[in-house]
C-alpha positions as CSV (number, residue, x, y, z in Angstrom):
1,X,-63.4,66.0,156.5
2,X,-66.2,63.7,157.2
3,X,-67.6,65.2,160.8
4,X,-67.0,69.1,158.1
5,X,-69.1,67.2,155.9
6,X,-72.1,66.2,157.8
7,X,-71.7,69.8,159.5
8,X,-72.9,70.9,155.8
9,X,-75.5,68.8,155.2
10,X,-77.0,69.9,159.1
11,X,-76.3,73.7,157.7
12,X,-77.9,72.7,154.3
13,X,-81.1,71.6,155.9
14,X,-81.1,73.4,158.8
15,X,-81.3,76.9,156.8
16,X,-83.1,75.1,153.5
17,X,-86.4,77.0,154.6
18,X,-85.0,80.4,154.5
19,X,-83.5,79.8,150.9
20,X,-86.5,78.5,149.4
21,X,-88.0,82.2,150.8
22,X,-85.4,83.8,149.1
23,X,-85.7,81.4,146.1
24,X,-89.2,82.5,146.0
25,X,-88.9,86.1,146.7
26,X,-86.0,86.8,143.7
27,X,-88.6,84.3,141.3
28,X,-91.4,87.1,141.7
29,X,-89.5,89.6,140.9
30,X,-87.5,88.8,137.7
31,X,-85.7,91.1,135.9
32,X,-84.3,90.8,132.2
33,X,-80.6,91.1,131.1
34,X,-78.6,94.5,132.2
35,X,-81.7,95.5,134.2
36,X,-80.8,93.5,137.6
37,X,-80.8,96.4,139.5
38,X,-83.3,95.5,142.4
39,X,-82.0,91.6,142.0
40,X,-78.6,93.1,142.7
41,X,-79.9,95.2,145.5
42,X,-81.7,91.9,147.2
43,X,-78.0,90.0,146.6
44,X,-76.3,92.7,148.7
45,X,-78.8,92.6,151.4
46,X,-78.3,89.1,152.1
47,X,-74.8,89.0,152.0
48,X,-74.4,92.1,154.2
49,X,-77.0,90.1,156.6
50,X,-74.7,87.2,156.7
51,X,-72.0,89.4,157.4
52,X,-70.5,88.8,154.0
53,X,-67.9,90.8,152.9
54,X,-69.1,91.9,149.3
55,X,-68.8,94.6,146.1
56,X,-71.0,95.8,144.3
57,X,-71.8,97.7,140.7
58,X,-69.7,95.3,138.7
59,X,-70.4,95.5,135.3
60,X,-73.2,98.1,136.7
61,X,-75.2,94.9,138.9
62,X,-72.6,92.5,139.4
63,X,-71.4,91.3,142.5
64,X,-68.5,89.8,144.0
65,X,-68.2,88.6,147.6
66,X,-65.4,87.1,149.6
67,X,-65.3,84.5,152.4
68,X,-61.5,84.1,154.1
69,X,-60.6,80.8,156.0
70,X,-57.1,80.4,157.4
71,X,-54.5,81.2,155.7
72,X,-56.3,83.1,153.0
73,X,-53.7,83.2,150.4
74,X,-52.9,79.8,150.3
75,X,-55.5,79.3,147.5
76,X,-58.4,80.9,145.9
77,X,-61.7,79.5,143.6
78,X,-64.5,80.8,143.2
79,X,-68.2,80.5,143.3
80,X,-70.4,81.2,140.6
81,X,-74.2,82.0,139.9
82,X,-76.3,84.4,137.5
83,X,-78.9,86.5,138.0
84,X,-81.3,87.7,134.8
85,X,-84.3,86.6,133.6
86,X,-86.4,86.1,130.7
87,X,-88.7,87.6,128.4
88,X,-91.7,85.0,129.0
89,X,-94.8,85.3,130.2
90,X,-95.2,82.9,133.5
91,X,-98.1,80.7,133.3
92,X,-97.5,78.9,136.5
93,X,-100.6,79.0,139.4
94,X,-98.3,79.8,142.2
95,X,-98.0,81.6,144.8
96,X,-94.3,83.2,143.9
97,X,-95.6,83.6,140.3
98,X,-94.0,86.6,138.3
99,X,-94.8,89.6,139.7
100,X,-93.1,91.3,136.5
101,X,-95.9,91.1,133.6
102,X,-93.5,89.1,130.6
103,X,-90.7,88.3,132.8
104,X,-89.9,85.0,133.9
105,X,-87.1,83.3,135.9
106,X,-87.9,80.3,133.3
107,X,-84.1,79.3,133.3
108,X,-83.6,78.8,136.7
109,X,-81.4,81.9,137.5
110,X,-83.3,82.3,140.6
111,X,-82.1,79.2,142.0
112,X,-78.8,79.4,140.9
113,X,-78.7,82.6,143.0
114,X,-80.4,81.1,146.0
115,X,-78.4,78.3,146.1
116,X,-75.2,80.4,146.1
117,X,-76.7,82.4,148.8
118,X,-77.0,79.1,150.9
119,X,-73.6,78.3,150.3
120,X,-71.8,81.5,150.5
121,X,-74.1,81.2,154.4
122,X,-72.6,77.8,155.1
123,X,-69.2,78.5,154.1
124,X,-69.4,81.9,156.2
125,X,-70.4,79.6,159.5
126,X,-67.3,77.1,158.8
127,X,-64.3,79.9,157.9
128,X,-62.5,78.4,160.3
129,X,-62.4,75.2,159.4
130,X,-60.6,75.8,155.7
131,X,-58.2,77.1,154.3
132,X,-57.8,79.9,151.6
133,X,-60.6,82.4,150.1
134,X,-63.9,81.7,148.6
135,X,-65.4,83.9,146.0
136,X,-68.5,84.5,145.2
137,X,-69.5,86.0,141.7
138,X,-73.1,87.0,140.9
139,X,-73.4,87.6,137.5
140,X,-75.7,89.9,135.3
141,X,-77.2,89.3,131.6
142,X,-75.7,85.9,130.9
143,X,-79.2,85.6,128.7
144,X,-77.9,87.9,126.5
145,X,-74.9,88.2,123.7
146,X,-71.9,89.3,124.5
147,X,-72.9,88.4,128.0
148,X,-72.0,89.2,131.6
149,X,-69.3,87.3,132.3
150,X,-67.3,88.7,129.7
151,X,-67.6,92.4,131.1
152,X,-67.1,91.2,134.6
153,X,-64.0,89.3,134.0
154,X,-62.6,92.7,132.1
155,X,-63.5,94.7,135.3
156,X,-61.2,92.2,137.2
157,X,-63.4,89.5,138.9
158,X,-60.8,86.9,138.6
159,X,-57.9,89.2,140.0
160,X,-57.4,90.7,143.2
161,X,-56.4,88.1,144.9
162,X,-56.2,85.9,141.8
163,X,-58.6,83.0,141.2
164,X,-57.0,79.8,140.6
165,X,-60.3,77.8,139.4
166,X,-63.6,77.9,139.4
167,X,-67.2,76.2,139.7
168,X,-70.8,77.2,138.8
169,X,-74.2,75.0,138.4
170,X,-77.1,75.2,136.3
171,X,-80.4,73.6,137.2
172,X,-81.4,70.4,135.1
173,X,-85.3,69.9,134.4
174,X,-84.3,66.7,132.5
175,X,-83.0,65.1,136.1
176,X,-84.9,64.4,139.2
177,X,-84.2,66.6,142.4
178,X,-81.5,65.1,144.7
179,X,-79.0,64.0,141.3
180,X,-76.0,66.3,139.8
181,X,-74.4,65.5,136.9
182,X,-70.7,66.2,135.5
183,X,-68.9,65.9,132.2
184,X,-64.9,66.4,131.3
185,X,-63.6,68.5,128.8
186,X,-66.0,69.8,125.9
187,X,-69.6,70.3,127.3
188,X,-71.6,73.4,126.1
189,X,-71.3,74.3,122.4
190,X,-70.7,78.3,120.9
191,X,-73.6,80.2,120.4
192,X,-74.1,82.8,117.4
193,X,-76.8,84.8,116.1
194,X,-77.7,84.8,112.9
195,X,-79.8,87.8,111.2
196,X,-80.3,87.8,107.3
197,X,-82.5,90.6,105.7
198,X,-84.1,89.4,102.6
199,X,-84.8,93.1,100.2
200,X,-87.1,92.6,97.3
201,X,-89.3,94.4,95.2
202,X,-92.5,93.7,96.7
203,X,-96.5,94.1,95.8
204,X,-99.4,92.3,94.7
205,X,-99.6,89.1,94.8
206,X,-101.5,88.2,92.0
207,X,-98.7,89.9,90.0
208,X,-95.7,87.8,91.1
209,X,-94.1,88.9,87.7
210,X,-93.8,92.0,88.1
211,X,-91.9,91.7,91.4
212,X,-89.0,91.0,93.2
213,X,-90.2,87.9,96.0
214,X,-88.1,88.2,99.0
215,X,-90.4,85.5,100.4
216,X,-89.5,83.2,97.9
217,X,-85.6,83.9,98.1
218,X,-86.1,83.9,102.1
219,X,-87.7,80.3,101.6
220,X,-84.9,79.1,99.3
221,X,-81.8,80.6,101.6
222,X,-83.5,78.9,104.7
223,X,-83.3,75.6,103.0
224,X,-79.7,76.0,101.4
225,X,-78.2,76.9,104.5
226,X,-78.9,73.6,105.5
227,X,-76.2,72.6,103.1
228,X,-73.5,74.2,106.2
229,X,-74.4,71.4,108.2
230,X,-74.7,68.4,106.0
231,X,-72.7,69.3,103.3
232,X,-69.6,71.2,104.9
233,X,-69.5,70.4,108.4
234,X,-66.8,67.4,109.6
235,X,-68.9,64.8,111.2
236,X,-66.9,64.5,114.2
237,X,-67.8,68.4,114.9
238,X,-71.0,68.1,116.4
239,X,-72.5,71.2,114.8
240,X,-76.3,72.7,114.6
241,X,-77.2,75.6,112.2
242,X,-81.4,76.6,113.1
243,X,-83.9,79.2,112.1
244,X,-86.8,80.5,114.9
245,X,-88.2,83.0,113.3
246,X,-89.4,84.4,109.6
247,X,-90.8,87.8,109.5
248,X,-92.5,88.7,106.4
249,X,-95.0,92.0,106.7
250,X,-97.2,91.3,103.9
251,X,-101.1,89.5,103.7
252,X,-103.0,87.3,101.5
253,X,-102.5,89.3,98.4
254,X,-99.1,91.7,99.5
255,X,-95.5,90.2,98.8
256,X,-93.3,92.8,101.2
257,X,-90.3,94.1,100.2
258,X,-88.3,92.7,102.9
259,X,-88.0,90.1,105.0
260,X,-86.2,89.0,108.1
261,X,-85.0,85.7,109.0
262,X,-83.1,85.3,112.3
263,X,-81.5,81.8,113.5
264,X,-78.7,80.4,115.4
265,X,-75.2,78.4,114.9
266,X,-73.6,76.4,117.0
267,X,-70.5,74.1,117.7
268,X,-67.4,72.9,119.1
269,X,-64.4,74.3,117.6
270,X,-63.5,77.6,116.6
271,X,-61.7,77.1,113.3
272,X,-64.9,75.4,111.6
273,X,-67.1,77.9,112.7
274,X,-65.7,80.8,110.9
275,X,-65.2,79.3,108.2
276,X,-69.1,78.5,108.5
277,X,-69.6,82.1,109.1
278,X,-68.3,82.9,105.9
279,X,-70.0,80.1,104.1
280,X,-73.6,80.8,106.0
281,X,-72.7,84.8,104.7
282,X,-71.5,83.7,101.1
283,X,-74.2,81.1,100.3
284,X,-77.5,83.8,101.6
285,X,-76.0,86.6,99.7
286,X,-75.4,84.1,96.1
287,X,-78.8,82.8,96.6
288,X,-80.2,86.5,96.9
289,X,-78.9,87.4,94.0
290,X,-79.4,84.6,91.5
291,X,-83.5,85.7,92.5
292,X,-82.8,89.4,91.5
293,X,-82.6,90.6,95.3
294,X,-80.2,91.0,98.2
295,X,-79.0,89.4,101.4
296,X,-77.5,91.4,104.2
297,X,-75.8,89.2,106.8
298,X,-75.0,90.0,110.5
299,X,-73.7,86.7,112.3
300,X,-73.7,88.2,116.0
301,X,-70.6,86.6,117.7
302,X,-72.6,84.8,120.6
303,X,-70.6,82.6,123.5
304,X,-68.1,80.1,123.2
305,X,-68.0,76.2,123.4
306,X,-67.8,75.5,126.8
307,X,-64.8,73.2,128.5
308,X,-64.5,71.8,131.4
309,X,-61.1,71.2,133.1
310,X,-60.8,67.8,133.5
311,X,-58.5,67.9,137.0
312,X,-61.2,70.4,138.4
313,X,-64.4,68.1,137.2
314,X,-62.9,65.0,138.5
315,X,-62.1,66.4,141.6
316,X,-65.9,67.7,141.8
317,X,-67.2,64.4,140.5
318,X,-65.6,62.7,143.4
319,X,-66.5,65.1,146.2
320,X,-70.1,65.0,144.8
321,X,-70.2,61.3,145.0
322,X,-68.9,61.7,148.3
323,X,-71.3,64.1,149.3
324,X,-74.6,62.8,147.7
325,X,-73.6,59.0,147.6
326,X,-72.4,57.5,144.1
327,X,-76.0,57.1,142.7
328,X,-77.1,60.3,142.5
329,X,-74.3,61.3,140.4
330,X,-74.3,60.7,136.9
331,X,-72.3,61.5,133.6
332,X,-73.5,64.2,131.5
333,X,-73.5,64.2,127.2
334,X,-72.6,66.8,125.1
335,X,-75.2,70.0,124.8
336,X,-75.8,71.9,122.2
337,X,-77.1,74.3,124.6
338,X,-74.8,77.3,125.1
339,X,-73.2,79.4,128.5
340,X,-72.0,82.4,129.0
341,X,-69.9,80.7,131.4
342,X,-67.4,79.8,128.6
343,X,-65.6,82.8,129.3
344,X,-64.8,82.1,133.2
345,X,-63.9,78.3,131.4
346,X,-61.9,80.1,129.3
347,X,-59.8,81.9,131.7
348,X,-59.0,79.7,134.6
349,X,-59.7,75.8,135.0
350,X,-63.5,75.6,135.6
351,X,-66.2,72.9,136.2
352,X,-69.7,73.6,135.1
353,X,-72.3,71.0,136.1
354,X,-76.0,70.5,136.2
355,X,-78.2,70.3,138.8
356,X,-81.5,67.8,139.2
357,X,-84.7,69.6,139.4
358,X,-87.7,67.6,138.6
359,X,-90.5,65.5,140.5
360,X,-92.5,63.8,137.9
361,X,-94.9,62.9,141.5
362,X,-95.4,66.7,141.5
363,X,-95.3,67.5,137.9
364,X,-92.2,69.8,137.7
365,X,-90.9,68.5,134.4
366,X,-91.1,71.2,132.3
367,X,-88.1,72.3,130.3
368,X,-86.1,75.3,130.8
369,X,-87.1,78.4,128.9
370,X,-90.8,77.8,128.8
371,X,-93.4,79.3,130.6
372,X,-94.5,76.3,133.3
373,X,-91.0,75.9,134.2
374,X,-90.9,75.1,138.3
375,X,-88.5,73.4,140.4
376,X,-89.1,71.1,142.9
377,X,-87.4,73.2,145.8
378,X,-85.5,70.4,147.8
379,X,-83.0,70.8,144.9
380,X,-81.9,74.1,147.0
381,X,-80.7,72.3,149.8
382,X,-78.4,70.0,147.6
383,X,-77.4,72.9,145.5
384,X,-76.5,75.0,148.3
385,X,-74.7,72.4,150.4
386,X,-73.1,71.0,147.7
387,X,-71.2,74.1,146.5
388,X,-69.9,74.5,149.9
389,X,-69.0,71.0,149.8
390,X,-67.0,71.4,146.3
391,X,-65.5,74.4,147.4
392,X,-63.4,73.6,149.9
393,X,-62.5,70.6,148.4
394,X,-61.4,72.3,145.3
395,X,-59.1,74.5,147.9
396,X,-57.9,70.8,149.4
397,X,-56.7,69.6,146.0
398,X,-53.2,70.0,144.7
């Protein structure tokens, strides 16, 4: 295993150039959730130049590619990476900038797809030298509720030959390039939409008396529901309950009729958060009322809490250490962050870990999901060689 090892990290470096290209190339041309069409296209073009055996139009862009050592049945995991992007406006001065006006790759997707590319192209080159299948799942609209993988594991992406486990990595702006990072069980918390629409009796302003506020009640619900959290919620359950945004189509001197509040809950176990549900829906639509108005409630029922296996995570956390040397791999916390890649967790043993990304010498710290997020691109070679690396180790263990 050593002498397959350093063969890796030659192939890692040796063809680290051409993934940064690609990298680059999939990073200009973003496109948002259900509308990876030409992403998709790009995919399959690579794959069919490495001579990658590969299907396409899974869950309309998805993708699914196999690589066959020896013996090919003996065992099978898979390989996973995403590929939408996001409705932000890049502000970065480079030259692989969006070309897409409001699209961004400002979660990393681009390099999660790169670096799977570069793996899938190492593993392809050292068939011979492992035993049982490698698959490789490129995913569509994990940015959006109910989420790709969901659809894709319907259509049968785990089956045919069966998957036994299976790995995917997400880049990590809060680590420097060169580090990964693993956690056991519970990592990635559930993920649900909140929309609440606030109806009044609006009009002037000056005349509050003679109307129905729905800002007012909006204000009050949005500091109530705060009561989920500290009042209800067990303390051992970590738990967040937020609103982003308040929309309220008056002016100076117009109270609206209606307004719109939207927000998000999350947590770590499944029981609690339906019962929050039907607090969250019970308290808004009370509160409304007691004010003379009316709440309607739509919880949109998002992702859920992620959890890593913990045979399949030590296993990588090992080989990692192996791979990268033991300090440059480190022990994640929980996240209230949330991943479509629940479901695939959900369905076979899986191990979900992070990625370093940042140089604070060049200035790539920003965090993910704004619009001066970069990545210091000698991440790609450890990304790519490393999923080879845990591949076929995850196909060595018991």
């Amino acid at each position: 295993m050593e002498k397959l090892k350093d063969k890796i990290k030659q192939l890692a470096e040796k063809n680290h150039w051409d993934i940064v290209q690609i990298r680059r190339h999939i990073h200009q041309h973003p496109e948002l959730s259900n509308q990876e069409f030409e992403t998709s296209q790009y995919v399959s073009a690579i794959l069919t130049k490495f001579g990658i055996e590969h299907q396409t139009g899974i869950f309309k862009t998805g993708i699914v590619g196999q690589i066959k050592g020896k013996n090919p049945d003996k065992k099978v995991t898979a390989l996973r990476a995403d590929l939408d992007a996001l409705p932000i406006h890049e502000k970065n001065d480079v030259e692989y900038k969006s070309k897409n006006e409001g699209v961004m790759h400002a979660c990393g997707h681009d390099v999660h797809t790169s670096s799977l590319l570069g793996a899938a192209r190492i593993l392809n080159e050292i068939r011979e030298h492992f035993e049982g299948t490698i698959k490789l799942i490129f995913q569509p609209a994990e940015e959006k509720i109910p989420g790709g993988a969901k659809f894709m594991i319907e259509e049968g992406v785990l089956e045919n030959p069966r998957v036994s486990s299976i790995i995917g990595q997400h880049v990590f702006p809060e680590m420097e390039a060169g580090k990964v990072g693993f956690k056991t069980g519970k990592y990635m918390a559930s993920s649900d939409e909140i929309t609440l629409t606030i109806k009044g009796r609006g009009g002037h302003a000056a005349m509050p008396n003679r109307l129905v506020d729905p800002v007012l009640i909006a204000s009050h619900i949005v500091v109530a529901l705060q009561q989920v959290v500290s009042r209800n919620a067990d303390y051992t359950i970590p738990t967040v309950l937020s609103f982003g945004e308040i929309v309220a189509e008056g002016t100076y001197n117009v109270i609206p009729d209606e307004v719109k509040i939207r927000g998000t809950f999350r947590t770590f176990d499944e029981d609690w958060r339906n019962k929050a549900h039907e607090n969250i829906s019970r308290m808004a639509r009370s509160m409304a009322e007691s004010m003379g108005g009316e709440c309607d409630v739509f919880i949109d029922r998002g992702y859920p809490f992620l959890v890593n296996d913990d045979g399949v995570t030590e296993n990588a956390f090992r080989s990692a250490q192996e791979y990268l040397g033991s300090d440059k791999v480190v022990e994640l916390e929980l996240r209230m962050t949330g991943e479509d890649f629940a479901y695939f967790a959900q369905a076979v043993p899986a191990c979900f870990y992070r990625l370093g990304t940042a140089n604070e010498t060049l200035g790539l710290t920003s965090n993910l999901h704004t619009s001066t997020f970069d990545v210091d691109e000698k991440a790609l070679e450890t990304g790519a060689g490393l999923m080879a690396w845990l591949a076929i180790n995850e196909l060595n263990s018991i």
